[in-house]
Backbone as a chain_set.jsonl record, in Angstrom:
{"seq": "XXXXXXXXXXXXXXXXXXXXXXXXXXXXXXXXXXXXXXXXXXXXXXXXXXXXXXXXXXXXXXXXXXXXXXXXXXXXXXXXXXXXXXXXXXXXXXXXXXXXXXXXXXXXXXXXXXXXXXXXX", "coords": {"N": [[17.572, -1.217, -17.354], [19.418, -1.279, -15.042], [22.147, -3.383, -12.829], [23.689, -3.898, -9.893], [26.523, -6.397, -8.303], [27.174, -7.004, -5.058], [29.268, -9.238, -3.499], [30.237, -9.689, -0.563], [32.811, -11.578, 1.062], [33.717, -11.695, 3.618], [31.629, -10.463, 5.298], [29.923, -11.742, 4.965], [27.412, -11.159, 3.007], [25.278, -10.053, 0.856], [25.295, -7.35, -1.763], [22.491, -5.604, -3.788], [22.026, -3.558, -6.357], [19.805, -1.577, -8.042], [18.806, -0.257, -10.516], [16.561, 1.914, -12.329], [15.422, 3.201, -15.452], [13.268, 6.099, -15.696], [10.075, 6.086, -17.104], [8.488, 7.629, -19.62], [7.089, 7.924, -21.662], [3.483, 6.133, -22.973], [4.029, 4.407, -24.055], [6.448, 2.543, -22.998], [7.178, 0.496, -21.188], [5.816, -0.578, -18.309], [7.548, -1.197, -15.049], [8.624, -2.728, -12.205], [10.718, -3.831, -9.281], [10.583, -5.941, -6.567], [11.462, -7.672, -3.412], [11.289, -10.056, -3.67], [11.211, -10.22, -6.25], [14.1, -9.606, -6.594], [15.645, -11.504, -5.302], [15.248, -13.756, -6.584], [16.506, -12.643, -9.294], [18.961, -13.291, -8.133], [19.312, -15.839, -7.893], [19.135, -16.773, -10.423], [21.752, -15.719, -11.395], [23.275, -17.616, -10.011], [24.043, -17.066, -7.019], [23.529, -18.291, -3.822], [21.278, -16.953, -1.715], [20.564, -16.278, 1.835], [18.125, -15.07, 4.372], [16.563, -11.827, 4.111], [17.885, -8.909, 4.788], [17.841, -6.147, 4.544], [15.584, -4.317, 2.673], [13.471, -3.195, -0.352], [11.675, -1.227, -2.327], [11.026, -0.4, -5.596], [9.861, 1.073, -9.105], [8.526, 2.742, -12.119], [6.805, 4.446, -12.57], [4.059, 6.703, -12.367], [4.124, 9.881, -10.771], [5.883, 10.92, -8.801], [8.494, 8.611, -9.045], [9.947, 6.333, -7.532], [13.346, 5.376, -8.5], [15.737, 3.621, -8.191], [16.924, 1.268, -5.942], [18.225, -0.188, -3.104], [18.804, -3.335, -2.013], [19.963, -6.172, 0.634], [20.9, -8.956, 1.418], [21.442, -11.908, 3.583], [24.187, -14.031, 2.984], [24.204, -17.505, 1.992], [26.26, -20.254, 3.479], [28.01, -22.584, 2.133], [28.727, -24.634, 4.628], [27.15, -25.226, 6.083], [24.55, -26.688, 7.678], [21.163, -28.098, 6.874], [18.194, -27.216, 8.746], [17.482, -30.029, 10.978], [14.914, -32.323, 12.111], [14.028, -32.966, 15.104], [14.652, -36.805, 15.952], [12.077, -38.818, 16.906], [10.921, -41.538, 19.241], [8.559, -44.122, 18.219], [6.278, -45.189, 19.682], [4.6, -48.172, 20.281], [0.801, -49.02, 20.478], [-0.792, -50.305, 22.729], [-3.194, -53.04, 22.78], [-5.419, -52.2, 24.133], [-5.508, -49.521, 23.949], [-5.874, -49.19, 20.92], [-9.031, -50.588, 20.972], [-12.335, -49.748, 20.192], [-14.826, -47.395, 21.804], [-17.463, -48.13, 21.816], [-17.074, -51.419, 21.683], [-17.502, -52.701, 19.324], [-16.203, -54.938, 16.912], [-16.876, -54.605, 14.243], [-16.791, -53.102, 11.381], [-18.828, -49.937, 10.585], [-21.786, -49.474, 9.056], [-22.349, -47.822, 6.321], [-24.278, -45.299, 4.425], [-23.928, -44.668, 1.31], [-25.12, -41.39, 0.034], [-26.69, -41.047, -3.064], [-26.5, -38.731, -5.29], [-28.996, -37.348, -7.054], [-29.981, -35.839, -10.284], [-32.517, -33.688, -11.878], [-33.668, -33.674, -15.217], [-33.461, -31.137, -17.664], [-36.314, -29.808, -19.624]], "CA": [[17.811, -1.612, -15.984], [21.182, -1.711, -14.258], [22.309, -4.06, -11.52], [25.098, -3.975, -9.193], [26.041, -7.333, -7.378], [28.716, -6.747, -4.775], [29.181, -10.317, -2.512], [30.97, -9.522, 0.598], [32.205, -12.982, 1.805], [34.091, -11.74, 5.252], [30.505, -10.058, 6.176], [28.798, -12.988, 4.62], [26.272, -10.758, 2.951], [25.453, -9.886, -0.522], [24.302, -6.186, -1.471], [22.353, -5.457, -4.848], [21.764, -2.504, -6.177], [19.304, -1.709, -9.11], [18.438, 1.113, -10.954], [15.487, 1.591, -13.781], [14.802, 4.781, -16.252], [11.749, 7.071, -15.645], [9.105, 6.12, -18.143], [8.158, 9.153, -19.752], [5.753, 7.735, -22.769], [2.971, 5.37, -22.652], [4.359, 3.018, -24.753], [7.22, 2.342, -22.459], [7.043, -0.518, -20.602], [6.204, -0.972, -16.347], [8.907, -1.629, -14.27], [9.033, -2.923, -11.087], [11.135, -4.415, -8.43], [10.377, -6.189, -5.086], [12.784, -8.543, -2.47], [11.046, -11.624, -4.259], [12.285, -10.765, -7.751], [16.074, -9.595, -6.746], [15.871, -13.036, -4.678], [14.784, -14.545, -7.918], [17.313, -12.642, -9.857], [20.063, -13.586, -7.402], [19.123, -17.135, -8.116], [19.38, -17.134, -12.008], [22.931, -15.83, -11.538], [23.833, -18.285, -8.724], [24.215, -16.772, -6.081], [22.662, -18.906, -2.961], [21.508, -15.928, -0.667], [19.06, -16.681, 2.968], [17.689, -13.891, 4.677], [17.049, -10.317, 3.392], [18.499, -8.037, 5.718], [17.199, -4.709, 3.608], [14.641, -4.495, 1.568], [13.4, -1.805, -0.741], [10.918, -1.574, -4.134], [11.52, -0.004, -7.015], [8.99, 1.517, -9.433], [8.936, 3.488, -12.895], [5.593, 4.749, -12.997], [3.576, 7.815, -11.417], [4.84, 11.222, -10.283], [7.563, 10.76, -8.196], [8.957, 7.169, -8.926], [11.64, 5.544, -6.757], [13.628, 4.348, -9.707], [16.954, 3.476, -7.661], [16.853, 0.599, -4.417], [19.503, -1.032, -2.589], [18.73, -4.644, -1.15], [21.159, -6.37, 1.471], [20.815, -10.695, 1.592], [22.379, -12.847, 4.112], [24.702, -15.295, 2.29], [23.784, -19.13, 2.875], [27.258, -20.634, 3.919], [27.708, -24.042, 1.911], [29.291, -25.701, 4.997], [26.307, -24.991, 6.742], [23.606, -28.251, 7.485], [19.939, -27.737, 7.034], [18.191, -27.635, 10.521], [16.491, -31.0, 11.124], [13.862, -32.481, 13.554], [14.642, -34.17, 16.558], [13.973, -37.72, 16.237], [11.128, -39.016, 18.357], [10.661, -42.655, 19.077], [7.091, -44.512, 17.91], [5.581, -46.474, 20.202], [3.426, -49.53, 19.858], [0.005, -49.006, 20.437], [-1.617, -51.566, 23.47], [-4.369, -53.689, 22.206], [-6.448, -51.252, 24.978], [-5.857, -48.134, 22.852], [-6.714, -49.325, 19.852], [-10.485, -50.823, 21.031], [-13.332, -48.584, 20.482], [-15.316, -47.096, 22.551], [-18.181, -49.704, 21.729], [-15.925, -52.974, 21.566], [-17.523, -53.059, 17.956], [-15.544, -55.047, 15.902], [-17.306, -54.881, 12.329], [-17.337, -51.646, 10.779], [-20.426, -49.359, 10.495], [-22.703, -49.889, 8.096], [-22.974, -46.312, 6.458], [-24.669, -45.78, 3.003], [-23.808, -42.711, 0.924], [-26.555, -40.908, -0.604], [-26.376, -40.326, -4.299], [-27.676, -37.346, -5.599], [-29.435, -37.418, -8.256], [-30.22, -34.368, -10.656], [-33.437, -33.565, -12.585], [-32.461, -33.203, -16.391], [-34.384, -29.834, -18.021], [-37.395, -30.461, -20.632]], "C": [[19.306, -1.808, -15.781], [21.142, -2.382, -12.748], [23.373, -4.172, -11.269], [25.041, -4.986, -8.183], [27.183, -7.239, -6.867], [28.729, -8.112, -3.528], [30.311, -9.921, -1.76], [31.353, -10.895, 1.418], [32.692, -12.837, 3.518], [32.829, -11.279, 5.836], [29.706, -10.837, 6.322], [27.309, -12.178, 3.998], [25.928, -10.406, 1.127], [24.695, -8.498, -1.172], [23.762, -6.336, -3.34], [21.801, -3.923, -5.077], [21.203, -2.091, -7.803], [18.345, -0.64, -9.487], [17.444, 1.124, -12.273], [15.295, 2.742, -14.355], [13.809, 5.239, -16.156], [10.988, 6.586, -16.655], [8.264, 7.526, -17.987], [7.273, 8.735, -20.68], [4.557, 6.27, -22.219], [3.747, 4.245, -23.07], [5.751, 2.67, -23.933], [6.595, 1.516, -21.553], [6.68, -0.335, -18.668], [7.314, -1.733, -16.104], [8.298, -1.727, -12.835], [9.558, -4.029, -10.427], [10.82, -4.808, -6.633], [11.182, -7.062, -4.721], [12.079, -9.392, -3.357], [11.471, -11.527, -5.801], [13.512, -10.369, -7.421], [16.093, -10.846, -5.939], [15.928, -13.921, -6.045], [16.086, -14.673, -8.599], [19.0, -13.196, -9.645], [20.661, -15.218, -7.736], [19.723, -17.484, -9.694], [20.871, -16.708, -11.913], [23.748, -16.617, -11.006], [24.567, -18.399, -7.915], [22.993, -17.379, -4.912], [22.345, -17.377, -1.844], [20.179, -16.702, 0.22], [18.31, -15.656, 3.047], [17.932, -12.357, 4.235], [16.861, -9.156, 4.604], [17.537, -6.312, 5.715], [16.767, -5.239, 2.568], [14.403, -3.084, 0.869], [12.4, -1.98, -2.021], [11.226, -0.28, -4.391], [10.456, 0.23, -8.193], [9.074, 2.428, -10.877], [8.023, 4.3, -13.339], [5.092, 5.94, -11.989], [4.665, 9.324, -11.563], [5.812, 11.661, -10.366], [8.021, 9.304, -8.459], [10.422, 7.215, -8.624], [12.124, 4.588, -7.746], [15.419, 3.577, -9.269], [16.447, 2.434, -6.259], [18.168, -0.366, -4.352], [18.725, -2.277, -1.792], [19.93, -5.308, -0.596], [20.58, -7.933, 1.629], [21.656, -11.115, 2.542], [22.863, -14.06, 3.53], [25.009, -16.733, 2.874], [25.338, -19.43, 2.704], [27.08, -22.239, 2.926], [27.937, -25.209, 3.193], [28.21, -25.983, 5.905], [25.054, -26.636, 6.938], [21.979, -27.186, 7.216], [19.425, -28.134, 8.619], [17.665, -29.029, 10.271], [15.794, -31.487, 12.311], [14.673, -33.784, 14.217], [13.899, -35.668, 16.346], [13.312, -38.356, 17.438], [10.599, -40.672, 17.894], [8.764, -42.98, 18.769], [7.426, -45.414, 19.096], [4.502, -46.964, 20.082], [2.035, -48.958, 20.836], [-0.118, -50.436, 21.25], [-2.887, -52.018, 23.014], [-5.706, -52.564, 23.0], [-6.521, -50.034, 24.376], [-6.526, -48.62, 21.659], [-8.162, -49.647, 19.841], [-11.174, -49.601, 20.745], [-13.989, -48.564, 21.774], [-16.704, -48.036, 23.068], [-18.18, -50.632, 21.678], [-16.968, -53.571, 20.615], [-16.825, -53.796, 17.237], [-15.853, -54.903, 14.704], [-17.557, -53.242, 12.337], [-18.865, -51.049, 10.468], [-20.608, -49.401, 9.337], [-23.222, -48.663, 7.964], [-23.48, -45.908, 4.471], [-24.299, -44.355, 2.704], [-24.992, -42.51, 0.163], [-25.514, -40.607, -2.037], [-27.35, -39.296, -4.561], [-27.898, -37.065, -7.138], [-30.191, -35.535, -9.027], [-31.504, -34.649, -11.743], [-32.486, -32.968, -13.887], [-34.214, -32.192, -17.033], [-34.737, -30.484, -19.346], [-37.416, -29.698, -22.096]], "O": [[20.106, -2.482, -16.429], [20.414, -2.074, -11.805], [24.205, -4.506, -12.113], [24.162, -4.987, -7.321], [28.206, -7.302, -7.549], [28.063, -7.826, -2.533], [31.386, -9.815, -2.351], [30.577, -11.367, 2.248], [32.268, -13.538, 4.437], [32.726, -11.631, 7.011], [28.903, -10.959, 7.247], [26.216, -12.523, 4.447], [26.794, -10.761, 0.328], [23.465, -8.519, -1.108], [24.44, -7.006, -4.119], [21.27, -3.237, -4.204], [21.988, -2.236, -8.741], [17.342, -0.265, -8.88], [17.638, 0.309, -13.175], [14.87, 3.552, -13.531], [13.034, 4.526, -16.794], [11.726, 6.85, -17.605], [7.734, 8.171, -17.082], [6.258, 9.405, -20.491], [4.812, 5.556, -21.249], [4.02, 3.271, -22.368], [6.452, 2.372, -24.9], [5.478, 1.814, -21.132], [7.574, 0.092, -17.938], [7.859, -2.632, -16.744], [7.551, -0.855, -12.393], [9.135, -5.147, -10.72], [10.861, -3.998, -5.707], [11.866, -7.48, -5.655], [12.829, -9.298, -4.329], [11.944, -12.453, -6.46], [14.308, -10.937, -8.169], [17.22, -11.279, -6.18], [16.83, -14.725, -6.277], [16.76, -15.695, -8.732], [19.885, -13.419, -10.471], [21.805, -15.666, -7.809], [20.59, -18.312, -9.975], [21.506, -17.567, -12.525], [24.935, -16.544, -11.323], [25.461, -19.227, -7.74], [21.807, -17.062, -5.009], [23.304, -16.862, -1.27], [19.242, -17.362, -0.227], [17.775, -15.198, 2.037], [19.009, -11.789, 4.052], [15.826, -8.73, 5.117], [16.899, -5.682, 6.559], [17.154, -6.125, 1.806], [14.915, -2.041, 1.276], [12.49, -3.029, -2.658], [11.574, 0.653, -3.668], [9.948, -0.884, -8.32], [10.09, 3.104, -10.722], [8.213, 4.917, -14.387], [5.669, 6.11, -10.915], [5.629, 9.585, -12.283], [6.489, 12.325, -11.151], [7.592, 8.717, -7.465], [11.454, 7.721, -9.062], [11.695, 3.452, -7.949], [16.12, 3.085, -10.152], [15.556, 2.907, -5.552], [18.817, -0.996, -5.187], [17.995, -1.931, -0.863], [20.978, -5.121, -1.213], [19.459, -7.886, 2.136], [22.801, -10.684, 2.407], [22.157, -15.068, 3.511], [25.732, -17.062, 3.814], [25.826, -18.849, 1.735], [26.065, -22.921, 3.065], [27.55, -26.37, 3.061], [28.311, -27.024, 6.554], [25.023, -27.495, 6.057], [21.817, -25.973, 7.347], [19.917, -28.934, 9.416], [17.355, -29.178, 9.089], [16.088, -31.071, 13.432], [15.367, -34.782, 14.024], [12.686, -35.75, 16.54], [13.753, -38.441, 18.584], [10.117, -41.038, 16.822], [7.887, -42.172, 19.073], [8.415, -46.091, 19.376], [3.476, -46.342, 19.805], [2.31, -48.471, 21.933], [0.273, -51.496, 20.761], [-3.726, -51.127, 22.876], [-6.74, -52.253, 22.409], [-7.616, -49.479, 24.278], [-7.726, -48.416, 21.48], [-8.788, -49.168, 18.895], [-10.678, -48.507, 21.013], [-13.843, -49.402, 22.663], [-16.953, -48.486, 24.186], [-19.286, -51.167, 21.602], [-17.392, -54.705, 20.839], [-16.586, -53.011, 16.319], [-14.927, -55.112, 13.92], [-18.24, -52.488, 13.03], [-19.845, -51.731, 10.166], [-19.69, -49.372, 8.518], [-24.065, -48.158, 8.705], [-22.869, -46.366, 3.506], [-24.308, -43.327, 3.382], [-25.726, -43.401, -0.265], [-24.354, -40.217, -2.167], [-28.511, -39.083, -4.211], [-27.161, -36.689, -8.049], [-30.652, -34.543, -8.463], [-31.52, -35.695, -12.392], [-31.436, -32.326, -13.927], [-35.414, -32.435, -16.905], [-34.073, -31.272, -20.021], [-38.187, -30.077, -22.978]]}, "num_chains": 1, "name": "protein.A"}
């Protein structure tokens, strides 16, 4: 396998580019590549990348095999924030919401069934 990692930081993008040998015997190993392992691999070298721009798989098996793909990542910015949620106030609960519908106070009285199993003779 060969990999080419070229980080572009004025585009902000990161291209990879990864190439695998034909398997010609059995005993030669499967190969393949999809966006979730060059994301992967991107990772173990550490490189932070977001979104994948181009995608492509990669293959060493069959016929014709596509043994050459180019993938394209959008590079996460460190100065960047994570999004976060809008805080939303709680409010208190009026003694009138909380009542039931039956102005029950004592909890129901609910039995669970056990289930019992016949044991074989």
């Amino acid at each position: 396998m060969k990999k080419n990692i070229e980080i572009d930081k004025e585009k902000g993008t990161v291209t990879v580019e990864v190439s695998v040998s034909k398997r010609n015997y059995v005993r030669e190993p499967l190969i393949s590549f999809r966006t979730k392992d060059i994301a992967l691999l991107l990772e173990n070298e550490g490189v932070n990348v977001g979104v994948c721009i181009k995608s492509d798989t990669i293959y060493n098996d069959g016929r014709s095999p596509q043994t050459q793909g180019v993938w394209v990542f959008k590079l996460k910015s460190s100065n960047s924030k994570p999004i976060l949620k809008p805080d939303t106030p709680i409010q208190a609960k009026s003694s009138q919401e909380t009542s039931s519908l039956t102005n029950v106070h004592e909890p129901a009285k609910i039995k669970s069934k056990t289930k019992t199993s016949k044991k074989r003779k």
